[in-house]
C-alpha positions as CSV (number, residue, x, y, z in Angstrom):
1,X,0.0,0.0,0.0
2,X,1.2,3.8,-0.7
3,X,1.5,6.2,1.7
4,X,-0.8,8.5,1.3
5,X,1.6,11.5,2.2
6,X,3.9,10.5,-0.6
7,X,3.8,13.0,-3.8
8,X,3.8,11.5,-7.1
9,X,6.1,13.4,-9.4
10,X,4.4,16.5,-11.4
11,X,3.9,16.7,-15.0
12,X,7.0,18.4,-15.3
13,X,8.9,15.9,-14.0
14,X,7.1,13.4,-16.0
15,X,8.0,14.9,-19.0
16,X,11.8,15.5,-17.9
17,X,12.4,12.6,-17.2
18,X,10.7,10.9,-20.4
19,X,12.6,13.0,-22.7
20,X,15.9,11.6,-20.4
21,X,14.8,8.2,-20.7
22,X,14.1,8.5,-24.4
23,X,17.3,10.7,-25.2
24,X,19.5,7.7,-22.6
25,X,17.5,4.9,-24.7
26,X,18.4,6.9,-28.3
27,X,22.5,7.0,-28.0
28,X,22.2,2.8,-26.9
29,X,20.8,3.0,-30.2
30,X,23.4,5.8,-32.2
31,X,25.5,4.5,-34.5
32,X,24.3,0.6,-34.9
33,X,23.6,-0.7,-38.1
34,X,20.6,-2.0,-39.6
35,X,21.9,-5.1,-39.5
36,X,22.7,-5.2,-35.5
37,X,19.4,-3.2,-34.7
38,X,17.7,-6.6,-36.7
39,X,20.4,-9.3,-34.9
40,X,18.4,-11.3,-32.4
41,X,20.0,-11.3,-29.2
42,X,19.4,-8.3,-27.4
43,X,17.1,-10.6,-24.8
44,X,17.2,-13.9,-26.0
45,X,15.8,-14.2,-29.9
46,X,14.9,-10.2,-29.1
47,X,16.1,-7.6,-31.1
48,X,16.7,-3.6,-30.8
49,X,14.2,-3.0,-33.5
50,X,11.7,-6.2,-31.4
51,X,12.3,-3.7,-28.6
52,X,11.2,-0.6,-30.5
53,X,8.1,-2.5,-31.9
54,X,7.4,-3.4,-28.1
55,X,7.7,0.1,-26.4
56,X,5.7,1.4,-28.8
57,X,3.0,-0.8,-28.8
58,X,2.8,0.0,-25.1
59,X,3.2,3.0,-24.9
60,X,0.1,3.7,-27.9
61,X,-1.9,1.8,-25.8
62,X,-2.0,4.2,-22.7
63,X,-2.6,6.4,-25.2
64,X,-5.0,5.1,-27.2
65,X,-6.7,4.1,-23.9
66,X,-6.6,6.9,-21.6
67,X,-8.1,8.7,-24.9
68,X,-11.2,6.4,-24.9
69,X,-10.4,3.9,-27.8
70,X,-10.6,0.1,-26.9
71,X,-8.0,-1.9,-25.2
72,X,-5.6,-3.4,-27.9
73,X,-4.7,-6.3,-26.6
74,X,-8.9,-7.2,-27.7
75,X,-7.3,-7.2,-31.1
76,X,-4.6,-9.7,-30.5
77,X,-6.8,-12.4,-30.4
78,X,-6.0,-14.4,-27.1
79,X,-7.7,-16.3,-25.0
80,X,-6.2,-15.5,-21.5
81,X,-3.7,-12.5,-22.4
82,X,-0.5,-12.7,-19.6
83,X,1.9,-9.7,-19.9
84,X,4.2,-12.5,-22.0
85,X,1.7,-13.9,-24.1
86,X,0.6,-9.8,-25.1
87,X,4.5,-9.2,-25.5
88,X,5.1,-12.3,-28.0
89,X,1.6,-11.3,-29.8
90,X,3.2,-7.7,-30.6
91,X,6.4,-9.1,-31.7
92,X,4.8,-11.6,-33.7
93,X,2.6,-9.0,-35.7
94,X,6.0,-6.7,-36.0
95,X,7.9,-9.4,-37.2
96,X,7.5,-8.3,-41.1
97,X,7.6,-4.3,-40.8
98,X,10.6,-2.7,-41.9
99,X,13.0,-1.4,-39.5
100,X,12.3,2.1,-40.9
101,X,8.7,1.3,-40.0
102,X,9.7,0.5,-37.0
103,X,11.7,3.6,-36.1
104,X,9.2,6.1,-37.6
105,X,6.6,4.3,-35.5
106,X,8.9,4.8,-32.3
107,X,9.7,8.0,-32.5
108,X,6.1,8.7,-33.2
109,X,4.6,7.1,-30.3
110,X,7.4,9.5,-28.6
111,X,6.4,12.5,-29.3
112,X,2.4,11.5,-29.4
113,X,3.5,10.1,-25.4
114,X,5.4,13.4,-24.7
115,X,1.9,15.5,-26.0
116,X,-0.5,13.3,-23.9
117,X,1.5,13.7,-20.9
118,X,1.7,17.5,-21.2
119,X,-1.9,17.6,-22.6
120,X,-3.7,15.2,-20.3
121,X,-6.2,16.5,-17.6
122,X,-4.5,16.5,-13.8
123,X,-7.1,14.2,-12.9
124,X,-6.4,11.3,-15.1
125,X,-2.7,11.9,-14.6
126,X,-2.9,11.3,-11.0
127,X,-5.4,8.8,-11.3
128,X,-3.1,6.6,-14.0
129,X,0.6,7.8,-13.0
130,X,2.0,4.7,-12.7
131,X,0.9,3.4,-15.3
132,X,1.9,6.5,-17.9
133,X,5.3,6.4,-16.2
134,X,5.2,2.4,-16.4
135,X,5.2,3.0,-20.3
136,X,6.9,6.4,-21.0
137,X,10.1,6.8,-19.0
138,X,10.0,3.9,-16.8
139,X,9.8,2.1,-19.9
140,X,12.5,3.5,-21.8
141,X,14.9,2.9,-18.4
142,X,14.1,-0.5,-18.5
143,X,14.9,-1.2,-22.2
144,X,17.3,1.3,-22.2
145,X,19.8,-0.9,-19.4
146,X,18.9,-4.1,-21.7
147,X,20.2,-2.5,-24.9
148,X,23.3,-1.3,-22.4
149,X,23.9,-5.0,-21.5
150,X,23.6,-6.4,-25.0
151,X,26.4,-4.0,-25.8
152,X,28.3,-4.2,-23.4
153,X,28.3,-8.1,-24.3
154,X,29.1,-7.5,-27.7
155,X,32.1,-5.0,-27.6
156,X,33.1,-7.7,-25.0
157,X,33.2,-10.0,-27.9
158,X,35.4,-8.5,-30.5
């Protein structure tokens, strides 16, 4: 349980630290290839662009969500959706887009995240913190050290 006395970040912060996040997450990403941002292997048969495809997907559906549309995961198509089964669904459909897609998409779902955040009203922002922060910087952080590790392992390598 929280403690009620606790204050959640502001907005501002919110936004800080998701354009941190996203700009820490961007140079893991600077200067790799096509080719190594398509190698599996970030996280197991994962790779950078599988990430991308991932965060993205996430982060359009707080969006989509906190804006009234449907939950997406209805469109996936499973029977009893687990955060793993939703995650290899996503991949699975992203499989065939282009890693140009891919990026476009990303850095879309960026800025459209960045807008929502500052646009949002007050009330749903401290009604659904957590969860905007669990798929805008948070986010980002996590996949962020993952890309770090992966290359970290491969500079290891050569």
């Amino acid at each position: 349980m929280s403690d009620p006395n606790t204050q959640q970040p502001s907005r501002a912060e919110l936004l800080r630290s998701t354009r941190e996040q996203h700009d820490r997450l961007a140079a893991q990403l600077a200067g790799l290839s096509d080719e190594q941002l398509t190698q599996p292997g970030v996280t197991d048969d994962w790779s950078a662009k599988d990430h991308l495809a991932h965060l993205t997907w996430w982060a359009r559906r707080v969006i989509d969500m906190l804006g009234g549309a449907p939950d997406p995961v209805d469109a996936l198509g499973l029977t009893d959706p687990s955060e793993d089964q939703i995650n290899a669904a996503v991949r699975e459909r992203s499989r065939e887009r282009s890693l140009a897609e891919v990026r476009a998409a990303f850095d879309t779902s960026y800025q459209d995240m960045l807008r929502f955040v500052a646009e949002v009203p007050e009330e749903t922002l401290t009604a659904r913190y957590g969860w905007i922060s669990g798929n805008s910087d948070s986010h980002y952080a996590e996949h962020q050290a993952m890309l770090e590790a992966w290359r970290a392992r491969q500079q290891a390598q050569a």
